[in-house]
Biotite code that builds the C-alpha atoms (Angstrom):
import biotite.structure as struc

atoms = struc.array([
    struc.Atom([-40.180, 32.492, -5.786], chain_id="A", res_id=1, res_name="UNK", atom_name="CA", element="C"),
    struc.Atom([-43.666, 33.327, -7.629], chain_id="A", res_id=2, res_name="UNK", atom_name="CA", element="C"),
    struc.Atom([-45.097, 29.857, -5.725], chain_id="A", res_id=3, res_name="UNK", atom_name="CA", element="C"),
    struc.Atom([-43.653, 31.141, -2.278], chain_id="A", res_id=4, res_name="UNK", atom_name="CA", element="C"),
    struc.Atom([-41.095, 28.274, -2.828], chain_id="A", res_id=5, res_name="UNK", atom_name="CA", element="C"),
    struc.Atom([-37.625, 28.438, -1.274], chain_id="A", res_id=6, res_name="UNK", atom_name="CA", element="C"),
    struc.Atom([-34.750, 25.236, -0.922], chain_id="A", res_id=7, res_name="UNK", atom_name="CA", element="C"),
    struc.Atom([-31.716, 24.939, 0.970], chain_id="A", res_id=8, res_name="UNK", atom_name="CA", element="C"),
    struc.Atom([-29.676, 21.872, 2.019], chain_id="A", res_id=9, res_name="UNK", atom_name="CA", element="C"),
    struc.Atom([-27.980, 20.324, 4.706], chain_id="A", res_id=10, res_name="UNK", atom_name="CA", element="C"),
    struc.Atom([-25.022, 17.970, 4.617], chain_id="A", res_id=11, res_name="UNK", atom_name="CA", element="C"),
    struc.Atom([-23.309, 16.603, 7.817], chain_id="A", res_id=12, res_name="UNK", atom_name="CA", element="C"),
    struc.Atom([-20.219, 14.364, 8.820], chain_id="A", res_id=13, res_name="UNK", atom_name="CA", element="C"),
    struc.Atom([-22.276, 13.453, 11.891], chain_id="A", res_id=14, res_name="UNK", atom_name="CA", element="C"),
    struc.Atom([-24.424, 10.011, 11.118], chain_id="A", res_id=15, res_name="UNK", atom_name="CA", element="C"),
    struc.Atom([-27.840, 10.892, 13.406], chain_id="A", res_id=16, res_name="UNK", atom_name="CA", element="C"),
    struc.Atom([-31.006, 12.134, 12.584], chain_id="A", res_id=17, res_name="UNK", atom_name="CA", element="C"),
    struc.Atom([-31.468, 15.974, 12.252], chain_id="A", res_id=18, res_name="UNK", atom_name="CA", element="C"),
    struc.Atom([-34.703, 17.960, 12.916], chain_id="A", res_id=19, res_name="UNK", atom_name="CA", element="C"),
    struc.Atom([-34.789, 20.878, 10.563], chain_id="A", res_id=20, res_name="UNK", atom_name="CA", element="C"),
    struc.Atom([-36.961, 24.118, 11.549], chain_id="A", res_id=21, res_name="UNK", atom_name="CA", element="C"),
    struc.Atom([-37.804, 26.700, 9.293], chain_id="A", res_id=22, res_name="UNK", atom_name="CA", element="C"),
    struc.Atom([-37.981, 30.301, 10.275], chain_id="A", res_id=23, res_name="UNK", atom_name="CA", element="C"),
    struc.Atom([-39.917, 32.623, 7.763], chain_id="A", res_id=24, res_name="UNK", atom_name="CA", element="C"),
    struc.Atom([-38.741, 36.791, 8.162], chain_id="A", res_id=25, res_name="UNK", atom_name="CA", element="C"),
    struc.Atom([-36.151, 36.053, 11.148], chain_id="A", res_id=26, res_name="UNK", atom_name="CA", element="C"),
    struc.Atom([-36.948, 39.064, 13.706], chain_id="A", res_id=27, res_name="UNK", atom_name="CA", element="C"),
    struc.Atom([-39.514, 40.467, 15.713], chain_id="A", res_id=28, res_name="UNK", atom_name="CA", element="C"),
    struc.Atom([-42.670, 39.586, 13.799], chain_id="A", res_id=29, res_name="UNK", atom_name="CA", element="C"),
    struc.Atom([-40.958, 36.030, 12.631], chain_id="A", res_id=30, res_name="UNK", atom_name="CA", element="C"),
    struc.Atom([-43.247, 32.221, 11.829], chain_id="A", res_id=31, res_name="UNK", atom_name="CA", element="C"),
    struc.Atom([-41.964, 29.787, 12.862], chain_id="A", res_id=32, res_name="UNK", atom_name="CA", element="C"),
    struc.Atom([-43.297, 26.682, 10.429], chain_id="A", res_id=33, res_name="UNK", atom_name="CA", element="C"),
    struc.Atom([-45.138, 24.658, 12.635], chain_id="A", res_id=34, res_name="UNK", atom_name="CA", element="C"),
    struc.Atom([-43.755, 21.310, 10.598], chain_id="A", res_id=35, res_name="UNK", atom_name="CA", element="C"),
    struc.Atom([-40.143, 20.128, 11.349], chain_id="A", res_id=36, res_name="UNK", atom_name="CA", element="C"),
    struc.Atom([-39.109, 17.765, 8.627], chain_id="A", res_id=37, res_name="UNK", atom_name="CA", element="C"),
    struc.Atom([-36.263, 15.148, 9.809], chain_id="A", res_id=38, res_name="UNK", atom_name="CA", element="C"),
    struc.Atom([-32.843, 14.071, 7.622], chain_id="A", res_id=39, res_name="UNK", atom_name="CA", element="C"),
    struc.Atom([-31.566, 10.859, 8.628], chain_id="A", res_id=40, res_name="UNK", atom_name="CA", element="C"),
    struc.Atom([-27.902, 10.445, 8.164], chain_id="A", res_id=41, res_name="UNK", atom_name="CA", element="C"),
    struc.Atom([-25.637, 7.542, 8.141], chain_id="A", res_id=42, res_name="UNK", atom_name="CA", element="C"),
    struc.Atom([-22.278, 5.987, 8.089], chain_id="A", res_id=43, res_name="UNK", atom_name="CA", element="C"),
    struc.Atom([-20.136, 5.842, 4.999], chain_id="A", res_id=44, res_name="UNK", atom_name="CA", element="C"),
    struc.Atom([-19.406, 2.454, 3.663], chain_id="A", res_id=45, res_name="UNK", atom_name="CA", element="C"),
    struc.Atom([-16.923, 4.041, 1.342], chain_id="A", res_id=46, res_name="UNK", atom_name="CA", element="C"),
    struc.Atom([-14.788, 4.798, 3.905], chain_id="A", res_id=47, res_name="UNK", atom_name="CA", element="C"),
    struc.Atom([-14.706, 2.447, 6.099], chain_id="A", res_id=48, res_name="UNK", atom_name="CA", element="C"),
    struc.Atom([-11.723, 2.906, 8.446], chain_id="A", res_id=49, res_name="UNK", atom_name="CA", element="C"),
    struc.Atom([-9.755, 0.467, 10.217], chain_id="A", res_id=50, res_name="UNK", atom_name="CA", element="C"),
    struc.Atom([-8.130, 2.532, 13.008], chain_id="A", res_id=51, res_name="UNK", atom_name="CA", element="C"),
    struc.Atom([-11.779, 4.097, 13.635], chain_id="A", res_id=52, res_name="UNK", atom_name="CA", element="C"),
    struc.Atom([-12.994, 0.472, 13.943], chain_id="A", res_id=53, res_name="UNK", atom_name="CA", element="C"),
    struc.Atom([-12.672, -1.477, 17.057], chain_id="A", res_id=54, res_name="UNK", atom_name="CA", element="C"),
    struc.Atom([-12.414, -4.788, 18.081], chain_id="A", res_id=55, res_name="UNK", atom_name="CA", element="C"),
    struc.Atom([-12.862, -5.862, 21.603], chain_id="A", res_id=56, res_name="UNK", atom_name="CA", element="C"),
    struc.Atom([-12.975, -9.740, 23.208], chain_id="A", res_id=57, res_name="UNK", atom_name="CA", element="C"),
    struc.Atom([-14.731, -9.912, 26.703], chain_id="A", res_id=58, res_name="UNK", atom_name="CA", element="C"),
    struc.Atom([-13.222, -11.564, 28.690], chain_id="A", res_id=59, res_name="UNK", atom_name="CA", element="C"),
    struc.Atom([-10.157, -11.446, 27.329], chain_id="A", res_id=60, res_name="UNK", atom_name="CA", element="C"),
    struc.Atom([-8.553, -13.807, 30.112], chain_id="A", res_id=61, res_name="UNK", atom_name="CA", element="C"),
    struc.Atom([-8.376, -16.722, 32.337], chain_id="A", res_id=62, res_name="UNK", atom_name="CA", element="C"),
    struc.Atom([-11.089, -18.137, 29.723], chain_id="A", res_id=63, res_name="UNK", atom_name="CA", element="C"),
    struc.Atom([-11.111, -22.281, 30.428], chain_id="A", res_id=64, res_name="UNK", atom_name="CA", element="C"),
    struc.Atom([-9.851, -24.284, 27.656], chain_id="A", res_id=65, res_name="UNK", atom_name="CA", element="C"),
    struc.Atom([-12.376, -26.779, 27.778], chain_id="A", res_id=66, res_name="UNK", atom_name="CA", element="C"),
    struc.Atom([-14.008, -26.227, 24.212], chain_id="A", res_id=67, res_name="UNK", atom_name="CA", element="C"),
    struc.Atom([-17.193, -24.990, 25.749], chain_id="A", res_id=68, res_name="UNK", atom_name="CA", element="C"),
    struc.Atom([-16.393, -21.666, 27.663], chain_id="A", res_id=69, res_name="UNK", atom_name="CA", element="C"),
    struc.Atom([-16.319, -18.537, 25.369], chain_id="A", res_id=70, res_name="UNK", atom_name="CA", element="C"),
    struc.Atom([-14.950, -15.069, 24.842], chain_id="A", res_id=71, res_name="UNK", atom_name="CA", element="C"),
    struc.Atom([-16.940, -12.732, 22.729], chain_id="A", res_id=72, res_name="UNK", atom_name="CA", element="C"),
    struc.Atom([-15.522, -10.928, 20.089], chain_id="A", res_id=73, res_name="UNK", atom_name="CA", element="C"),
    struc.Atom([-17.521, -7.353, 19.314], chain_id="A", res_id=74, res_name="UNK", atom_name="CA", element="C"),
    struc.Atom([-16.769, -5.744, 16.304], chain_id="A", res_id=75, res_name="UNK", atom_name="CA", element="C"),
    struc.Atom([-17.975, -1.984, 15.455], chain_id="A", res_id=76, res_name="UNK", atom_name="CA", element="C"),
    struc.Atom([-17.287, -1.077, 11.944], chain_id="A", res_id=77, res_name="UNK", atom_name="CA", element="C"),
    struc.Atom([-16.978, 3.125, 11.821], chain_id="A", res_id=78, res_name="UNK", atom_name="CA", element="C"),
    struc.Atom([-16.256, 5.375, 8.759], chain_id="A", res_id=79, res_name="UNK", atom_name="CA", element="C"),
    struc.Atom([-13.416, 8.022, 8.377], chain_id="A", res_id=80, res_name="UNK", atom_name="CA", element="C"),
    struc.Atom([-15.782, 10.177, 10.342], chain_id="A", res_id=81, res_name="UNK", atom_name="CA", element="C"),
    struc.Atom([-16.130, 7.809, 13.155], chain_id="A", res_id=82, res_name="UNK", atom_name="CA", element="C"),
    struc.Atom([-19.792, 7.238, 12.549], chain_id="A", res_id=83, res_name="UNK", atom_name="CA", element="C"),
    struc.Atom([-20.901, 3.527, 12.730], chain_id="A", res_id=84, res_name="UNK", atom_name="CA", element="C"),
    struc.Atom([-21.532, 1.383, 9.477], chain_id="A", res_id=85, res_name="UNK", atom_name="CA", element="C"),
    struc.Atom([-24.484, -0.641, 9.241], chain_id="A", res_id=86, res_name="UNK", atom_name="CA", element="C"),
    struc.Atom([-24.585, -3.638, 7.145], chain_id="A", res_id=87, res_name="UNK", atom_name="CA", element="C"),
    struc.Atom([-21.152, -4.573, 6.898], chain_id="A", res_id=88, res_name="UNK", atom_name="CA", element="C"),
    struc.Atom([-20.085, -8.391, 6.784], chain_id="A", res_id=89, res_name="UNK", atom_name="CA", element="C"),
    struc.Atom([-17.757, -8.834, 9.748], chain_id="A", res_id=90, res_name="UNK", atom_name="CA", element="C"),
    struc.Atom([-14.927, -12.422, 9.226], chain_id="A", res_id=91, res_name="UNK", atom_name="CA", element="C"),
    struc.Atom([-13.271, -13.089, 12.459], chain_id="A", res_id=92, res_name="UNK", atom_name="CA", element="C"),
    struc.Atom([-9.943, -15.200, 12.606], chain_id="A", res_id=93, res_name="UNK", atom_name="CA", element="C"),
    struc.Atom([-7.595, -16.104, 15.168], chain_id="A", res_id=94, res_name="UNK", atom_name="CA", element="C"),
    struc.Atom([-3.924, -17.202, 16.206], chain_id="A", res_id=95, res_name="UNK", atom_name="CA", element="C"),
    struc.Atom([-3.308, -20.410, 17.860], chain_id="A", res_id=96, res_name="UNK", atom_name="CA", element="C"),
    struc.Atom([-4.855, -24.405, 17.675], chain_id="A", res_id=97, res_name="UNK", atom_name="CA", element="C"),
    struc.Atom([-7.454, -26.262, 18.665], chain_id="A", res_id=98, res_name="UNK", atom_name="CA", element="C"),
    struc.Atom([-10.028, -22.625, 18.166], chain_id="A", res_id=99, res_name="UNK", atom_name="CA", element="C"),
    struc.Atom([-13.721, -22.801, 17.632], chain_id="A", res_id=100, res_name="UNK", atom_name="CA", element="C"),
    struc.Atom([-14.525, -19.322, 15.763], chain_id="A", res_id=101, res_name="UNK", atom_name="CA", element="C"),
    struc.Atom([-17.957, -18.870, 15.731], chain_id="A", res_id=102, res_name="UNK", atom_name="CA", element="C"),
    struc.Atom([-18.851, -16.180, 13.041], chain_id="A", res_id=103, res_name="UNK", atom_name="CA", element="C"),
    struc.Atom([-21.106, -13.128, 13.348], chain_id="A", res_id=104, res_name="UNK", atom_name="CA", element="C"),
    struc.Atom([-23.954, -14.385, 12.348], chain_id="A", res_id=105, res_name="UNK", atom_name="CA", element="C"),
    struc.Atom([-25.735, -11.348, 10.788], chain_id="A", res_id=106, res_name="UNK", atom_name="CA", element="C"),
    struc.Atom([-24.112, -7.755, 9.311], chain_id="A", res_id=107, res_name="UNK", atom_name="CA", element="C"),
    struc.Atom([-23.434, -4.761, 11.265], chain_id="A", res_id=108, res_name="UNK", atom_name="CA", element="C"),
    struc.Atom([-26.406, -3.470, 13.012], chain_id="A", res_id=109, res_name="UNK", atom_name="CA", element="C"),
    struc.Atom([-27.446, 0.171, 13.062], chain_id="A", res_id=110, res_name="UNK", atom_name="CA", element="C"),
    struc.Atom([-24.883, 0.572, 15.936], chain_id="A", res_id=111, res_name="UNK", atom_name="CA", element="C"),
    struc.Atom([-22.257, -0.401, 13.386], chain_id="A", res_id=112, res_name="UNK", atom_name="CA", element="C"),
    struc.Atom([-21.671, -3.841, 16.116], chain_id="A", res_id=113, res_name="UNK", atom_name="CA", element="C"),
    struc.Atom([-21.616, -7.601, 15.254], chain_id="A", res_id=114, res_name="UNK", atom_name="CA", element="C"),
    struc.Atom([-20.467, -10.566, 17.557], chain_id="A", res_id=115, res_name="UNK", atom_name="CA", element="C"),
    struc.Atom([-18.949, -13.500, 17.108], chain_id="A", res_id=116, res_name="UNK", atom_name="CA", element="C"),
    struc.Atom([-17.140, -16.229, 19.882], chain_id="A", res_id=117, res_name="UNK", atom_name="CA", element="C"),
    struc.Atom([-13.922, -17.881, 20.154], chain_id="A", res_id=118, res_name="UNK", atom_name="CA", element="C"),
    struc.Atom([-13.918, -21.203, 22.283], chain_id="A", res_id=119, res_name="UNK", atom_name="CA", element="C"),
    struc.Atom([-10.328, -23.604, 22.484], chain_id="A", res_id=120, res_name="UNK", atom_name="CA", element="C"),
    struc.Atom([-9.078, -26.696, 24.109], chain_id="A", res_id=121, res_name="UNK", atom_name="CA", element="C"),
    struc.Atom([-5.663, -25.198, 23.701], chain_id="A", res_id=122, res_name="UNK", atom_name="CA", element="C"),
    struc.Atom([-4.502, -23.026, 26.824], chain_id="A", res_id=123, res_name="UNK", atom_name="CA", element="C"),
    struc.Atom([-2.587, -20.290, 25.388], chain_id="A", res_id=124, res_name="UNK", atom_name="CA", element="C"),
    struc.Atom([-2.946, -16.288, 24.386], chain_id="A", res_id=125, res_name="UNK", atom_name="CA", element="C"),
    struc.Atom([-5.123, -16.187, 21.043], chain_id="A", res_id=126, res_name="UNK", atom_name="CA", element="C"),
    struc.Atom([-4.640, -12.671, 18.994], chain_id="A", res_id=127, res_name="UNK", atom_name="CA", element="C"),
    struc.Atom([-8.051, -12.138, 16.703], chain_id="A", res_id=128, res_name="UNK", atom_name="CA", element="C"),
    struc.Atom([-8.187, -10.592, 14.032], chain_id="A", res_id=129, res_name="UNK", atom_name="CA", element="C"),
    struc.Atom([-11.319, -8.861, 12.092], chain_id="A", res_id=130, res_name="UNK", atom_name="CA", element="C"),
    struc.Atom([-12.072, -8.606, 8.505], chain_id="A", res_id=131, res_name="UNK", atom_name="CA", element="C"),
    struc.Atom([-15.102, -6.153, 7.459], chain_id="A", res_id=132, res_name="UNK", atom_name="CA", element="C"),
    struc.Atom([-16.577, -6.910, 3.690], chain_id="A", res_id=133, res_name="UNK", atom_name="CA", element="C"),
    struc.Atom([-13.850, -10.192, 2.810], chain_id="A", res_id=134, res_name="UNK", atom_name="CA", element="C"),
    struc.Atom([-12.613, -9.869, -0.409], chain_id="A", res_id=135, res_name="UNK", atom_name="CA", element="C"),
    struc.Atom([-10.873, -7.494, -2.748], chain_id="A", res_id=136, res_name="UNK", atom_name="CA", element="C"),
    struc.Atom([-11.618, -4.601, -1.002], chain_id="A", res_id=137, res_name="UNK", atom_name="CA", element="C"),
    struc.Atom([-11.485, -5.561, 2.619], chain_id="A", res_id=138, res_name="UNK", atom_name="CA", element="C"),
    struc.Atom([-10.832, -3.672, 5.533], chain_id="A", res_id=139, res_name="UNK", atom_name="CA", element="C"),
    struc.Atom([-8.678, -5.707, 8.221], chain_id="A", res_id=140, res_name="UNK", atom_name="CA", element="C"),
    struc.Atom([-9.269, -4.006, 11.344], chain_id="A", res_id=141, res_name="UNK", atom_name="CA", element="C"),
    struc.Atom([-5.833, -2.184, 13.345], chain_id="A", res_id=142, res_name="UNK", atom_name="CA", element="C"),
    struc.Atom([-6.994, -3.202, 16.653], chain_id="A", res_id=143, res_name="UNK", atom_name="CA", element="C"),
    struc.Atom([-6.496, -6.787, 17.367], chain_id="A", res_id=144, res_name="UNK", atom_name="CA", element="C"),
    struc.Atom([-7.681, -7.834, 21.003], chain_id="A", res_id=145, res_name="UNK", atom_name="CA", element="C"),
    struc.Atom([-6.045, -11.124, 22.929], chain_id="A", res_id=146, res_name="UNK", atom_name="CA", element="C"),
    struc.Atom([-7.888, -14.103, 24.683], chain_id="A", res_id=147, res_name="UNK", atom_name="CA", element="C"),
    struc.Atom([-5.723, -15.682, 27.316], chain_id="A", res_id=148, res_name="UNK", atom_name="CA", element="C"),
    struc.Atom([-7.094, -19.250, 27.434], chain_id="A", res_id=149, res_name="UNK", atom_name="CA", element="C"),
    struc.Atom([-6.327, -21.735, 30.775], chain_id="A", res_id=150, res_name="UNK", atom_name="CA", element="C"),
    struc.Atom([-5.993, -25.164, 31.631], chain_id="A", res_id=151, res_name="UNK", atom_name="CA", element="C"),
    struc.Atom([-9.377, -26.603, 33.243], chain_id="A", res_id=152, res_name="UNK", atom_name="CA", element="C"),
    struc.Atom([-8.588, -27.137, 36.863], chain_id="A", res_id=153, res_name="UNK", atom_name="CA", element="C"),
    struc.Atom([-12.122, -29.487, 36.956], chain_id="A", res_id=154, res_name="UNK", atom_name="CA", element="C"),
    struc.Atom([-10.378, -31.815, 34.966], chain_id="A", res_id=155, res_name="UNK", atom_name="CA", element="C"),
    struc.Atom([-7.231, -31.979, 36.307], chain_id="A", res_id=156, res_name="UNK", atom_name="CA", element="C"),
    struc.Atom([-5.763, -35.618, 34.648], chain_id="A", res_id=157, res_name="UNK", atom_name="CA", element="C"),
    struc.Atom([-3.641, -38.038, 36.385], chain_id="A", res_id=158, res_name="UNK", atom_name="CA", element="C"),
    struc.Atom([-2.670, -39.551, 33.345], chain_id="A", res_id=159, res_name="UNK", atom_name="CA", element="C"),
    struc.Atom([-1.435, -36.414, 31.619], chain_id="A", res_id=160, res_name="UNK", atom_name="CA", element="C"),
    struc.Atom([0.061, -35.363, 34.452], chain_id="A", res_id=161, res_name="UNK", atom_name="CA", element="C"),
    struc.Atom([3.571, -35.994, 35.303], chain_id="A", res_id=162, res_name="UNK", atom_name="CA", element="C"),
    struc.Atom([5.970, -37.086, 37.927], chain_id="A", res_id=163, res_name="UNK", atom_name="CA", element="C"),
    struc.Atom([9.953, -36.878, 37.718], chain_id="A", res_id=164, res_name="UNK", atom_name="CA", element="C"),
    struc.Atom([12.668, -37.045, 39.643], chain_id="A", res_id=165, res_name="UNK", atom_name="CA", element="C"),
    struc.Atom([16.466, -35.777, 39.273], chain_id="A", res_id=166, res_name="UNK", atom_name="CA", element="C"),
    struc.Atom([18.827, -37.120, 39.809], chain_id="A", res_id=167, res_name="UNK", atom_name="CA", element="C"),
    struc.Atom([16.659, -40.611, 40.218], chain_id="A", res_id=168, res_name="UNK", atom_name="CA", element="C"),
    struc.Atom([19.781, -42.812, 41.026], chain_id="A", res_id=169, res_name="UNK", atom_name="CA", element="C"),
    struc.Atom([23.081, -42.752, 43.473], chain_id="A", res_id=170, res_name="UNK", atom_name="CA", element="C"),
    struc.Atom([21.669, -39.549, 45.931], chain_id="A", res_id=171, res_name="UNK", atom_name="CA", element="C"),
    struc.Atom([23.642, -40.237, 48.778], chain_id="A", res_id=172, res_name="UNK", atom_name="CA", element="C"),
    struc.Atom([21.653, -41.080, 51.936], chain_id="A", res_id=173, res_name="UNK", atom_name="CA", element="C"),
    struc.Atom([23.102, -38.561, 54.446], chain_id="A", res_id=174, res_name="UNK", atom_name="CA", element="C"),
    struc.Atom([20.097, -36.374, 55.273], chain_id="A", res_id=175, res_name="UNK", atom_name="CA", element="C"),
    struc.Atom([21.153, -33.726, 52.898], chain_id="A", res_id=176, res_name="UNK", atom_name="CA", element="C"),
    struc.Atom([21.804, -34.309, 49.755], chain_id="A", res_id=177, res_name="UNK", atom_name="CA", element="C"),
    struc.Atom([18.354, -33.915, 47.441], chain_id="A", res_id=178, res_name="UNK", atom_name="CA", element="C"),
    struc.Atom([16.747, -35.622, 44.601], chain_id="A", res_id=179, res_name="UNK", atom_name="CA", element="C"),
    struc.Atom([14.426, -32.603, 43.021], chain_id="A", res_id=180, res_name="UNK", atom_name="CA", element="C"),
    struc.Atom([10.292, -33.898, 42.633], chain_id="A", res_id=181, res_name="UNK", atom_name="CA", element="C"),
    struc.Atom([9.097, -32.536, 40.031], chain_id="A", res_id=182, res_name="UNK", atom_name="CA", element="C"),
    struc.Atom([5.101, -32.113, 39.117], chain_id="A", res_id=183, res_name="UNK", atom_name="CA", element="C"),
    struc.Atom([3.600, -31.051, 36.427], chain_id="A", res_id=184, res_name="UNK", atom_name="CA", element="C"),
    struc.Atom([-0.140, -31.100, 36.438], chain_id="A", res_id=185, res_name="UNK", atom_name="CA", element="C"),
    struc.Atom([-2.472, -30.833, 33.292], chain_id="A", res_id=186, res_name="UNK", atom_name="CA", element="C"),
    struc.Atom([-6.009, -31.322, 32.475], chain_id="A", res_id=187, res_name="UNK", atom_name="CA", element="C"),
    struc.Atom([-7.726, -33.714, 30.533], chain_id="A", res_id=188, res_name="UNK", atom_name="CA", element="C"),
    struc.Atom([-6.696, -31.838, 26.775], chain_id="A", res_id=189, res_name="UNK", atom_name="CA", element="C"),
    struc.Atom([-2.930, -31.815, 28.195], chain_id="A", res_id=190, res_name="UNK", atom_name="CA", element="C"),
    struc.Atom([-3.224, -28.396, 29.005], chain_id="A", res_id=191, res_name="UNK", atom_name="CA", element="C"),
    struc.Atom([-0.311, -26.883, 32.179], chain_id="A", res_id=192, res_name="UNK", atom_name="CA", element="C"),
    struc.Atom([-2.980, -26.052, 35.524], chain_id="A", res_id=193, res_name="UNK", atom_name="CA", element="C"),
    struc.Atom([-1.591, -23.381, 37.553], chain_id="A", res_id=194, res_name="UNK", atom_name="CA", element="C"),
    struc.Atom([-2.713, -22.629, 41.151], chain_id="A", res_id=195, res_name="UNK", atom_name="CA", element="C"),
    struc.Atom([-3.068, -26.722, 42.811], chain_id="A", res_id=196, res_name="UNK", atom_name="CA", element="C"),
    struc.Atom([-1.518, -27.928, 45.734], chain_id="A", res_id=197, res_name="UNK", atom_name="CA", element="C"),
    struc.Atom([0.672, -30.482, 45.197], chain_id="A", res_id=198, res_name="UNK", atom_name="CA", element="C"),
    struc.Atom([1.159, -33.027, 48.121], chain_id="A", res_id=199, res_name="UNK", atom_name="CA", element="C"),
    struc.Atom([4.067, -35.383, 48.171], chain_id="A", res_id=200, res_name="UNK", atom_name="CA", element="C"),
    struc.Atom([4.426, -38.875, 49.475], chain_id="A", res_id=201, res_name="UNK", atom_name="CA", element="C"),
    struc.Atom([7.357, -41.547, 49.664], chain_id="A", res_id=202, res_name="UNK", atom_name="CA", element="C"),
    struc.Atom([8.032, -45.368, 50.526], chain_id="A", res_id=203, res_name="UNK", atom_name="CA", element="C"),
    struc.Atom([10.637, -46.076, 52.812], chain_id="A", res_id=204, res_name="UNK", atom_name="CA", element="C"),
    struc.Atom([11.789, -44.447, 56.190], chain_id="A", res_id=205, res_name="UNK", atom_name="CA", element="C"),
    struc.Atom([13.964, -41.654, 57.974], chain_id="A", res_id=206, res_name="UNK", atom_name="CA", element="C"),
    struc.Atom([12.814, -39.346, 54.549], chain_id="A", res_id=207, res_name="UNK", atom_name="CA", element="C"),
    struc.Atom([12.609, -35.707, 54.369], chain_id="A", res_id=208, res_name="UNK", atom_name="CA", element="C"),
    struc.Atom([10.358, -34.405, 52.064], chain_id="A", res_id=209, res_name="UNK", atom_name="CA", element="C"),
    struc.Atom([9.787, -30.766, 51.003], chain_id="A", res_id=210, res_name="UNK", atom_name="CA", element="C"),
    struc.Atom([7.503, -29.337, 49.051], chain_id="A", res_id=211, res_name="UNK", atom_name="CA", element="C"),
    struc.Atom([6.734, -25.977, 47.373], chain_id="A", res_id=212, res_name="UNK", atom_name="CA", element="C"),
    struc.Atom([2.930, -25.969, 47.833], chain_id="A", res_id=213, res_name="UNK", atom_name="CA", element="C"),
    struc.Atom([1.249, -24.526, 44.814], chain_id="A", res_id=214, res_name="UNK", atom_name="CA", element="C"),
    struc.Atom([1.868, -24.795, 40.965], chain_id="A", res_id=215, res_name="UNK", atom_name="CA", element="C"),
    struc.Atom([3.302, -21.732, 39.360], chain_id="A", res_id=216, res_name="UNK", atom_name="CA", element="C"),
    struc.Atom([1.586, -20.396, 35.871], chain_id="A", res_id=217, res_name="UNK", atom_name="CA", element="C"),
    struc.Atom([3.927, -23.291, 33.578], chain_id="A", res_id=218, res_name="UNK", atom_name="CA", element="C"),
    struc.Atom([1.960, -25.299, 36.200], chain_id="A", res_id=219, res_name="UNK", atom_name="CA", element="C"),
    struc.Atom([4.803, -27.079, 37.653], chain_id="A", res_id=220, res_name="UNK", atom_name="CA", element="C"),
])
């Protein structure tokens, strides 16, 4: 115009930051404005989306249900775009007993991620779940990552443990006919320990004893 002024715009479905160059005349003898002003964009809180939006628990097995040892849950909040969403308030939750959830403890960062940790003293496959923005207008996320939690094998509990024997009475002593041992080991929260060698022992004389060696994944 009369004060050599001239606007455009620039919209984008791309959350990054844009470096905009201005070219005055476009040909042979164009200028090239030495300045380069920058447009940040960002991720739409409006849309959050909950198929865009993952949830992932690392690791997501063999985790020791001792109460202490931890999976973490990361959480990145996108829009319908699939840009990341900063400042969102992330509410984890979980299947199963016996869980420690620890929260996020901050929003979203600029990467759209927040973390959070799931401890148990219950062996058993958790399924999380995560929340963005609780409340009436929540987004509950599609993806919903497992935890596989494990009996302790360092605190493997002789008093939890068991011993049985079938039938216990009237096996006829003639070198073949069987009373079945049966083990089941467990760890000091009662939890089944798979992968120990079982050893058996017996009073008495002339026995046979047999064993299967190692406890299967019921731990038994």
């Amino acid at each position: 115009d009369a004060n050599g002024v001239a606007t455009g715009a620039i919209a984008s479905t791309q959350a990054e930051t844009k470096v905009i160059t201005a070219t005055i005349n476009p040909g042979a003898n164009q200028v090239v404005i030495a300045q380069h002003p920058t447009v940040g964009f960002v991720g739409d809180p409006s849309t959050i989306s909950a198929a865009n939006s993952t949830a992932t628990a690392s690791p997501s097995s063999n985790v020791v249900a001792n109460g202490t040892a931890i999976s973490t849950i990361t959480v990145t909040v996108k829009d319908a775009n699939g840009n990341a969403v900063a400042g969102q308030t992330v509410q984890l939750a979980s299947t199963g007993t016996n869980n420690t959830l620890t929260q996020p403890a901050f929003v979203t960062n600029a990467a759209g991620v927040a973390t959070g940790t799931i401890a148990s003293t219950h062996a058993e496959t958790k399924t999380l779940t995560a929340t963005i923005n609780p409340g009436p207008g929540q987004v509950v996320l599609t993806q919903q990552p497992t935890v596989g939690f494990v009996g302790d094998p360092s605190t493997i509990s002789a008093a939890n443990s068991t011993a049985t024997a079938s039938p216990a009475s009237n096996v006829i002593a003639n070198g073949t006919a069987t009373s079945t041992i049966t083990v089941t080991v467990k760890d000091a929260n009662g939890n089944a320990v798979a992968g120990q060698t079982v050893q058996l022992g017996s009073t008495g004389t002339n026995n046979t004893l047999t064993t299967s060696g190692l406890t299967w994944t019921n731990s038994v």
